[in-house]
N, C-alpha and C positions, 0 to 999 in steps of 0.2 A: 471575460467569459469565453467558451469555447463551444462548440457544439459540431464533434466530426461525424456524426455517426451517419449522417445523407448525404448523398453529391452536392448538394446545393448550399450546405452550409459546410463544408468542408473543404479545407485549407485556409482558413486567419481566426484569428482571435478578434474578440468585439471590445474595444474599450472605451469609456465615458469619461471624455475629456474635455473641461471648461461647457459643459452642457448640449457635446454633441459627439452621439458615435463614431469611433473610427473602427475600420477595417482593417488589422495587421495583416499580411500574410506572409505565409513560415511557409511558402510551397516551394521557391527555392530552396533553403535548405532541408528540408523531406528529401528533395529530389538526388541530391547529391549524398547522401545516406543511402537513397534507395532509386537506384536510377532510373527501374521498371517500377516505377510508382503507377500503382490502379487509385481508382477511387472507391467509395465503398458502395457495393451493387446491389445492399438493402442494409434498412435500419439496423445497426447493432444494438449488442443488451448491456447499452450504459456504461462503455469504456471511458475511462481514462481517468485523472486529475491533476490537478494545479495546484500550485503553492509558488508563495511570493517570499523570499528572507528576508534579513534585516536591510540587503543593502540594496533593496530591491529587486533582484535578481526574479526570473520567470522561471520556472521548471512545469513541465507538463507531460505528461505520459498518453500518449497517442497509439491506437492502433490502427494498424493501414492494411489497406490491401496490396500485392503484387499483381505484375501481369502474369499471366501463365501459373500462377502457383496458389494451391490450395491457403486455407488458413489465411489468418494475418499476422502481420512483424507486429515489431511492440519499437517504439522509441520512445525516445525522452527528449522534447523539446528545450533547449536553454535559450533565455537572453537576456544578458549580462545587463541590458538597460532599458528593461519593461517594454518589449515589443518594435525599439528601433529597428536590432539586427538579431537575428535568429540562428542558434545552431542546433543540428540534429545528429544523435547517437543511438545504434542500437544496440538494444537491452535483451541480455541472454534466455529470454522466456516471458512469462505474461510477470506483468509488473505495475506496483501501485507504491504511491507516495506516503511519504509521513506527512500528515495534515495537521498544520496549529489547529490544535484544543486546548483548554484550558490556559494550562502555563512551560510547554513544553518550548525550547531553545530554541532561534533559528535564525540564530548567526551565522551558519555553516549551511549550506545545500543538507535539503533532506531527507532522511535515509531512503535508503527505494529497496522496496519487498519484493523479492521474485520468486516465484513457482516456476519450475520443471518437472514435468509428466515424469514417475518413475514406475508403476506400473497400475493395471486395473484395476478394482474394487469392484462387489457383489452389486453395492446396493447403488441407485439410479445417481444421485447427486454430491458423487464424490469419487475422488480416487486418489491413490497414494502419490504425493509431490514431493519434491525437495525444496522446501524454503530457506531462501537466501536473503542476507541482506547486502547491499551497496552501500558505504560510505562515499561518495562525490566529493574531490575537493578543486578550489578552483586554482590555477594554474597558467600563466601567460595570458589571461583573457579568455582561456578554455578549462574544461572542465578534465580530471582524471578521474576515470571512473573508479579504479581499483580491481582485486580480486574479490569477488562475493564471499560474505564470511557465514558458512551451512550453523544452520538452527536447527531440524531437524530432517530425516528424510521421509517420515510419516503423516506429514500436514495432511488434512484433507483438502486443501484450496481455500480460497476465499470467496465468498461473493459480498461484492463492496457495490452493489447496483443500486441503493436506498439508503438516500440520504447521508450526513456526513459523517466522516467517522475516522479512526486512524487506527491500523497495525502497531505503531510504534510512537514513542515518545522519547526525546531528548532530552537529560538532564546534565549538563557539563559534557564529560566523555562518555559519561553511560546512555545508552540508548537498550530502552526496557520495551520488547517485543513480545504481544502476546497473541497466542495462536490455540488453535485446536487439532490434536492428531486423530489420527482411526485408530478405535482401540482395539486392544489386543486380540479379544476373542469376540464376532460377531453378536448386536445385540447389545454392548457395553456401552454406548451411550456416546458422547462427544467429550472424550479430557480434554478438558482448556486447560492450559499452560501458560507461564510464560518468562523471556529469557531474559537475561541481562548482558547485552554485548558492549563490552571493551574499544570504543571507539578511535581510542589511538592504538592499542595494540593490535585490534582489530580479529579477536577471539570474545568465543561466549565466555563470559567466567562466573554465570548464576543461571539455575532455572529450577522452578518451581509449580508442581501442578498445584490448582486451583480448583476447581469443580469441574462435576459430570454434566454437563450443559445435555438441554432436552432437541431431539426427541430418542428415543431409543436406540435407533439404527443412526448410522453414519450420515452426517446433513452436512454440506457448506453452508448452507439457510443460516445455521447455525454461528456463523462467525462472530468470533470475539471482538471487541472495540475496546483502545483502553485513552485513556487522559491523566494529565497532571495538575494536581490545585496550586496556590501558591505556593502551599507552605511543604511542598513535594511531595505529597501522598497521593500514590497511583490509587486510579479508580478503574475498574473492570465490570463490562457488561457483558452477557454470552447468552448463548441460547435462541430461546422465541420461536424458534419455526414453529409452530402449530402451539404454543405453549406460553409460559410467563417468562419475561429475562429474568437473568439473576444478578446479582449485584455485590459486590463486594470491594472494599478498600484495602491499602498497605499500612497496616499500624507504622509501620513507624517510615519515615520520609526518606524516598530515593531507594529503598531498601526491599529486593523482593520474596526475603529469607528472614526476614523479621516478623512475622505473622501477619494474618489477613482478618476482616472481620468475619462471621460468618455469610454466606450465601442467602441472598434475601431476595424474595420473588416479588417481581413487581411488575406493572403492566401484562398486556394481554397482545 
C-alpha cells in the first residue's frame, strides 16, 4: 500500500510481511529522477496507482512536488523485486495504470494511460487532452518505456479518484482502451469509445463508439471503466455523475467491432 498524498506518509510503501509491517522507501530513487524533490504541501485529490505482474514486479504512479515550480511531475515507480530496490521514471503528462480486473494479462508491465492538456473547454469539469498509451518493456534489469501510441486528441480526462477501476485491458497483444471525448457540438452529452491497440506493432488498429454517457454537458465524473471475463468478453461501465451507469458487453470475445449488448441502466 502507498499513501503519498501528505508529508507524513510520503516516500515508502507499507508492506505486510510474515505478520508485520515494513516501511520500503523509494525516496532515493524519486530523488535522482527529480533532484529538486518537494514534498506535498497539502492533501492531494487521490493520485496515483499500483499493480503487481506475473513476476512480481512493482509499478506505481506517483505525483510529486518540485521545489520552485508550480504543478506536480507524475512518475512511475518500478521494482523489479517487490520493494527491495526501486527505480524512478518520468512520465510525459498525468498518468494512470492498467489495473488487473477481471481476467486481463499481466505478464508484461502494464499499459499506462497519459493525458496531455491540448486546449480549454466551456464547461467546468473538463477539457480537451491527448490520450496516450505506453507499452513498458523490461530490459537489462530496467524498464524501456517507449514512444506513447495517440488514441485520441479529444479525451475529456479522467477522473479515476473512487474506487477501483481500469482505462485499459490486456488480452495477448491487444490492449482494449476505453475512453470518452467532448462531443462535437456543446450539449451532446459524453461519447464513450473505445480503442483496440496493437501491442507489438504498437498502433490503434479498432475503435468503436459505444454510448452517450450522462449528464448532458461535458463531465470527467463521467469516466469509462472497462474489464475482461474469462471467456474474453469486454464489459464497459460509463456515466453516473448525477445519474445511472450504463452497462454494456462485447458479444463476441476479445473483439470490439463484433457488436455490443444494448446499454443498460443500473445503479444510482
Amino acid at each position: 500500500m502507498f499513501h503519498s498524498r501528505e508529508p507524513e506518509s510520503f516516500g515508502y510503501l507499507l508492506t505486510l510481511r510474515e505478520g508485520k509491517w515494513d516501511r520500503l522507501s523509494y525516496l532515493n530513487a524519486l530523488k535522482k529522477a527529480i533532484p529538486k524533490l518537494g514534498t506535498p504541501r497539502s492533501r492531494q485529490h487521490a493520485g496515483g496507482t499500483m499493480v503487481i505482474d506475473d513476476a512480481d514486479a512493482l509499478y506505481a504512479v506517483l505525483f510529486v512536488e518540485q521545489e520552485g515550480k508550480k504543478g506536480r511531475s507524475v512518475v512511475l515507480l518500478y521494482s523489479p523485486d517487490l520493494g527491495k530496490s526501486f527505480q524512478a521514471y518520468r512520465l510525459p503528462g498525468t498518468a494512470f495504470l492498467e489495473i488487473p480486473v477481471g481476467h486481463n494479462q499481466t505478464a508484461r508491465p502494464p499499459a499506462i494511460g497519459v493525458l496531455r492538456f491540448r486546449k480549454e473547454y466551456p464547461t467546468r469539469w473538463t477539457r480537451y487532452n491527448i490520450l496516450s498509451v505506453l507499452f513498458p518493456e523490461k530490459k537489462d534489469g530496467k524498464l524501456v518505456l517507449g514512444e506513447p501510441v495517440e488514441v485520441t486528441q479529444d479525451c475529456f480526462g479522467i477522473s479515476n479518484h473512487s474506487g477501483g477501476y481500469s482505462f485499459a485491458v490486456t488480452t495477448g497483444k491487444k490492449v482494449h482502451v476505453v475512453y470518452a471525448e467532448i462531443p462535437k457540438k456543446p450539449g451532446g452529452g459524453n461519447p464513450t469509445l473505445i480503442a483496440t491497440v496493437d501491442r507489438e506493432a504498437r498502433k490503434v488498429v479498432a475503435k468503436q463508439f459505444l454510448v452517450n454517457a450522462s449528464p448532458n454537458i461535458a463531465d470527467v465524473h463521467s469516466t469509462p471503466v472497462v474489464a475482461v471475463d474469462s471467456k474474453g468478453h469486454l464489459h464497459v461501465v460509463t456515466g453516473a455523475h448525477g445519474g445511472s451507469f450504463l452497462y454494456l458487453r462485447s458479444l463476441k470475445p476479445d473483439d470490439i467491432e463484433g457488436g455490443w449488448t444494448k446499454p443498460v441502466a443500473v445503479g444510482r
